[in-house]
N, C-alpha and C positions, 0 to 999 in steps of 0.2 A: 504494500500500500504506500503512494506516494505519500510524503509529506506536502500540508499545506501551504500555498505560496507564502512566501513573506513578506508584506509591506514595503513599496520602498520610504523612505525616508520622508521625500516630499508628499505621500500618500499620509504619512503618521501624521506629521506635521500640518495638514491642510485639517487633518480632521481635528486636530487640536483646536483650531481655530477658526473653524465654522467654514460655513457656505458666503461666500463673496460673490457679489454682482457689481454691476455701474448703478449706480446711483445718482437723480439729478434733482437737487431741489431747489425750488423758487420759493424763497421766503421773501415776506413782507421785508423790506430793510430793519423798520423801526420794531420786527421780530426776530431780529436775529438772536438777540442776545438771549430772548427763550430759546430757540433754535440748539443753540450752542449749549445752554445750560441741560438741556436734557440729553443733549448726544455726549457731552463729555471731548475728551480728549481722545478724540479715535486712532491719532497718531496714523494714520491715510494720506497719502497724496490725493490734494483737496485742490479744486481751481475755486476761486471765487470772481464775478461779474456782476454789474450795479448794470440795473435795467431802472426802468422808470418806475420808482417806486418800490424796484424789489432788487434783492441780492440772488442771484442764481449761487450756489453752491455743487460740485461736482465730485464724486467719488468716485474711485476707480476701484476701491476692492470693499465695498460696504460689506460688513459680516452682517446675513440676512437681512437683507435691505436698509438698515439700521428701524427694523418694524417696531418693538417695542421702542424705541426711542424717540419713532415718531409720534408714536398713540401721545407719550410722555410729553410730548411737544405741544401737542394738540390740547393736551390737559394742561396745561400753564399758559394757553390761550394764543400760540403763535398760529398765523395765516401762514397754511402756505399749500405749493403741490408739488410731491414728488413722484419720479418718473426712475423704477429700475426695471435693467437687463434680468434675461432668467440665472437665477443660481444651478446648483444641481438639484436642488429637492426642489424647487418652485419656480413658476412662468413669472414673465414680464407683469409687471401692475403698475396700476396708478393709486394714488394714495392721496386725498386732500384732508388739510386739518380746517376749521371752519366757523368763527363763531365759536367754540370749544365742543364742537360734531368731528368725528372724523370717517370719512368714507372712501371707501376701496372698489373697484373695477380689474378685472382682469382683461391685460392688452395683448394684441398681438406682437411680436418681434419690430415691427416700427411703430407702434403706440398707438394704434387702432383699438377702439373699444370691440371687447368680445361678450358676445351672446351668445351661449348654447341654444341647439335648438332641437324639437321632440322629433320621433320617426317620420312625421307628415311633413318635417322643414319648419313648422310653424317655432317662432320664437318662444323660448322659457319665459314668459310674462314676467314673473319677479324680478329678473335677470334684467329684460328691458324696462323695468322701472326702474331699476337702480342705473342703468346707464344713463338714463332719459335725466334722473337726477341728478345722476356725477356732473353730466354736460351742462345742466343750469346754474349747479354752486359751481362751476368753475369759471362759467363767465361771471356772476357775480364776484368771484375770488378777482379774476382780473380786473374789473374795477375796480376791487375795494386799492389793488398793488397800486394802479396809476387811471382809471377814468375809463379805459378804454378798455375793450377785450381785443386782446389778438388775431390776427388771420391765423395761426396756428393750424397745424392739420384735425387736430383734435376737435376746435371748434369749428370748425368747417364741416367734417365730417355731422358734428351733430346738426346739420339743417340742412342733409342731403336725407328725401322721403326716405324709410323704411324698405322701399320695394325696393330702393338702388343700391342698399347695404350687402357687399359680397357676403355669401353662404360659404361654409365649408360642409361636407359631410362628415358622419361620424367618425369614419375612417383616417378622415386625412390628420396628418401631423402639421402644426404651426399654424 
């Protein structure tokens, strides 16, 4: 009987240290300093950019999207939205904090809102309410950063009918 493989090193070592993705968040400017206070010192190579209103913040190796730290984020009252790549255990999402609400969407690979949907094609109802949602506090969210809501794909996407939103079937992957 063989023996079982051995680990390599950067295998032990990754799993010490969680599941990393990209991470991209836009926080209120005059929310950063909640922002910060609940992520801590993540010790990540971090980009920071000043938009109207809001500070884009950028991860390259977020351990689990920094999830709990957003929730934490959200509970000490910062505005904001983040946008991570899939980890290994978990898909792309969006995450907004709100008012002290915070709500989550799951995205495709370039940040497309995702709807499952039942064996007739027809949409997970719950599922599109919660997007139909995400997409309305998000353009309120871009107000509240600078006045305006963005042409973003995201908001864009949301005021294209339901009948033009691409399908996948159950089968396919991404």
């Amino acid at each position: 009987m063989a023996a079982p493989p051995v680990p390599s090193l950067h295998h032990v070592w990754w799993s010490l240290v969680g599941d990393r993705c990209w991470l991209n968040i836009n926080v209120r400017t005059d929310h950063l300093d909640l922002l910060v206070g609940a992520i801590g010192d993540e010790g990540d190579e971090v980009e920071e950019c000043e938009g109207e209103g809001y500070t884009s913040v950028i991860f390259y190796e977020a351990n689990y999207a920094l999830y709990d730290e957003l929730v934490e984020a959200c509970a000490r009252g910062a505005h904001f939205l983040a946008r991570n790549g899939p980890g290994d255990n978990y898909g792309p999402c969006a995450v907004i904090g709100f008012l002290g609400s915070f709500y989550e969407v799951a995205t495709d690979n370039e940040g497309g809102y995702i709807v499952r949907v039942n064996n007739r094609g027809d949409p997970v109802q719950v599922e599109l309410a919660d997007v139909r949602q995400f997409i309305e506090i998000e353009a309120r969210l871009w107000q509240d950063f600078s006045g305006d809501s963005p042409n973003g794909p995201n908001t864009v996407r949301g005021t294209v009918p339901l009948s033009e939103w691409k399908t996948c079937d159950k089968t396919q992957n991404g």
